[in-house]
C-alpha positions in Angstrom: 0.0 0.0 0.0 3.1 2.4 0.5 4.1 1.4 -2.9 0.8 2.5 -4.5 0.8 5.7 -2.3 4.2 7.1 -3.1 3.5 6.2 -6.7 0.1 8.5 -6.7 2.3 10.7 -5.0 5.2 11.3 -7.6 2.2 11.3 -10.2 0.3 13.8 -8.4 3.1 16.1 -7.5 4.6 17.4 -11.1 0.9 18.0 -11.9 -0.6 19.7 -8.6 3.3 22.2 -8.9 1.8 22.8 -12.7 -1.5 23.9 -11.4 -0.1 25.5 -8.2 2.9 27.7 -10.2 0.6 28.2 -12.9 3.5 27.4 -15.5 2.0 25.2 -18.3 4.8 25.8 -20.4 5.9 22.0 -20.3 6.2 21.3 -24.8 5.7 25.0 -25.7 8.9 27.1 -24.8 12.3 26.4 -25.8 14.8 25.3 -23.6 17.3 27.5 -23.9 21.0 26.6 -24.7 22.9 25.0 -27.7 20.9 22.6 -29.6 23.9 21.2 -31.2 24.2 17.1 -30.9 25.7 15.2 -28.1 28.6 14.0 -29.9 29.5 17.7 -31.2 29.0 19.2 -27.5 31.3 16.6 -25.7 34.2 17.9 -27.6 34.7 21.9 -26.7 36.9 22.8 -29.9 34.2 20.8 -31.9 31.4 22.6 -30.3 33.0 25.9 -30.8 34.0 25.3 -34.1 30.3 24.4 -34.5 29.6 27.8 -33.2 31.3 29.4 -35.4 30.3 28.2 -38.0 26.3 28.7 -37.4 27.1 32.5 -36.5 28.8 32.7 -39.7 25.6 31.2 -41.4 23.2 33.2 -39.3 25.6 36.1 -40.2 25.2 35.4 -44.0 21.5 35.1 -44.3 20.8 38.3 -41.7 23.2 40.5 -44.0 21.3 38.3 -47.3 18.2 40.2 -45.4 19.5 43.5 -44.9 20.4 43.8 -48.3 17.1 42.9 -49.6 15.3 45.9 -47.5 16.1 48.4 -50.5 16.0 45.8 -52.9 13.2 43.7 -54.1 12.8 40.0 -51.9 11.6 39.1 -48.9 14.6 41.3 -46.3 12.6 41.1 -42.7 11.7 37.3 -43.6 15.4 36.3 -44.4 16.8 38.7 -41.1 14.0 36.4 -38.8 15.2 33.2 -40.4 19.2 33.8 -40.0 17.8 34.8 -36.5 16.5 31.6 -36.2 19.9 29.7 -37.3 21.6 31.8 -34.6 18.8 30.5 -32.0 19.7 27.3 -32.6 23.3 28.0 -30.6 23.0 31.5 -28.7 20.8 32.5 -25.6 20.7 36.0 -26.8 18.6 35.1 -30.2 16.4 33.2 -28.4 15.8 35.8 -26.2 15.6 38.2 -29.2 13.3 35.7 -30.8 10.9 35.1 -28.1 10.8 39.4 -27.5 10.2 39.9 -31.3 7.3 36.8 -31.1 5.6 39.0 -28.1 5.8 41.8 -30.2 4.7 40.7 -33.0 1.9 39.0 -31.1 0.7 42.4 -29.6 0.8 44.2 -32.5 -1.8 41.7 -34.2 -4.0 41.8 -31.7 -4.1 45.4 -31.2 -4.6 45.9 -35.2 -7.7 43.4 -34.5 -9.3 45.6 -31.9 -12.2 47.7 -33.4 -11.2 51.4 -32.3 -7.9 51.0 -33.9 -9.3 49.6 -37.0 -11.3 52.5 -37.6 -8.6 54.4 -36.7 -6.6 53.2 -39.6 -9.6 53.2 -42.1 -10.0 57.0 -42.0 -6.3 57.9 -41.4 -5.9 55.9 -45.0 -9.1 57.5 -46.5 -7.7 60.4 -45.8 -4.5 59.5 -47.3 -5.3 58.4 -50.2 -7.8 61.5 -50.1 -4.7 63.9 -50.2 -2.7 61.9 -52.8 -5.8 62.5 -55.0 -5.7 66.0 -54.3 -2.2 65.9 -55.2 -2.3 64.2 -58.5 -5.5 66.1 -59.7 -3.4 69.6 -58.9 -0.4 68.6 -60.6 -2.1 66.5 -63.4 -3.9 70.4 -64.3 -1.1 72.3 -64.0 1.7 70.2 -66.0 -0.9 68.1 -67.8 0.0 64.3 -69.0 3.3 63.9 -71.7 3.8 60.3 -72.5 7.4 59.2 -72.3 7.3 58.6 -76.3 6.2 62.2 -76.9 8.7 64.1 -74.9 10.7 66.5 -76.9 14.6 67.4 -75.9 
C-alpha cells in the first residue's frame, strides 16, 4: 500500500506544482542553450567550431536580409530566419526571438481591436484623399506627356 501511495504521490506532484505555479509551459517554450548534438558538445573545440560556424551562417543570411530591404525580396523574412539559425546556438537570439514573437503578437492583436481599426480606415481615407488632391493639382497644372512624346 506504501508502494501504490508514493507512486500516486510522484504522479500527483509534477501535476498539482503545474497547477499550483501556474507554468504550463511543459512542450511549448524552448529550452534554452545550444541545440547542437551530443557528440559535437562533448568535444569543446568541436562545439566551438560548431559555433562558429552557425554564426557565420546566421551572419550570411541576416546581412542576405539587410540587403534585400532596399532591394526587391523578402529582407525582414530572411533577417528572422538567420535569427532563427543563430537560436539554434546562442541564448541572446532566443531571447531576441521570443521578444520579437511578443511583439509581433501584440501588434496583431491590437490591429484586430475595433477602435484602432477604424482608426486606420480613416487615417488611409484620408491619405489616399490627399494623394488624389495631389495628382489632380499637378495633373492640371503640368498636364499628362507620354514618355514617347517628350521632346529634348
Amino acid at each position: 500500500m506504501n508502494a501504490e501511495s508514493d507512486e500516486r504521490q510522484g504522479a500527483v506532484a509534477p501535476a498539482t506544482a503545474d497547477v499550483a505555479t501556474g507554468d504550463d509551459t511543459q512542450g511549448k517554450e524552448p529550452v534554452f542553450g545550444s541545440r547542437a548534438p551530443q557528440f559535437i558538445q562533448r568535444s569543446r573545440t568541436l562545439h566551438i567550431s560548431w559555433q562558429v560556424g552557425v554564426f557565420i551562417v546566421g551572419l550570411a543570411v541576416v546581412v542576405a536580409g539587410i540587403i534585400m530591404l532596399p532591394l526587391p525580396g523578402p529582407g525582414w523574412l530572411v533577417i528572422f530566419g538567420g535569427m532563427a539559425i543563430w537560436a539554434t546556438e546562442f541564448v541572446w537570439a532566443q531571447l531576441v526571438l521570443r521578444w520579437t514573437k511578443r511583439k509581433v503578437t501584440e501588434a496583431a492583436q491590437r490591429a484586430l481591436d475595433p477602435k484602432v481599426r477604424k482608426r486606420n480606415l480613416i487615417l488611409t481615407t484620408i491619405g489616399l484623399v490627399i494623394c488624389a488632391a495631389a495628382i489632380t493639382v499637378y495633373v492640371w497644372k503640368f498636364g499628362i506627356v507620354m514618355p514617347w512624346k517628350i521632346k529634348e
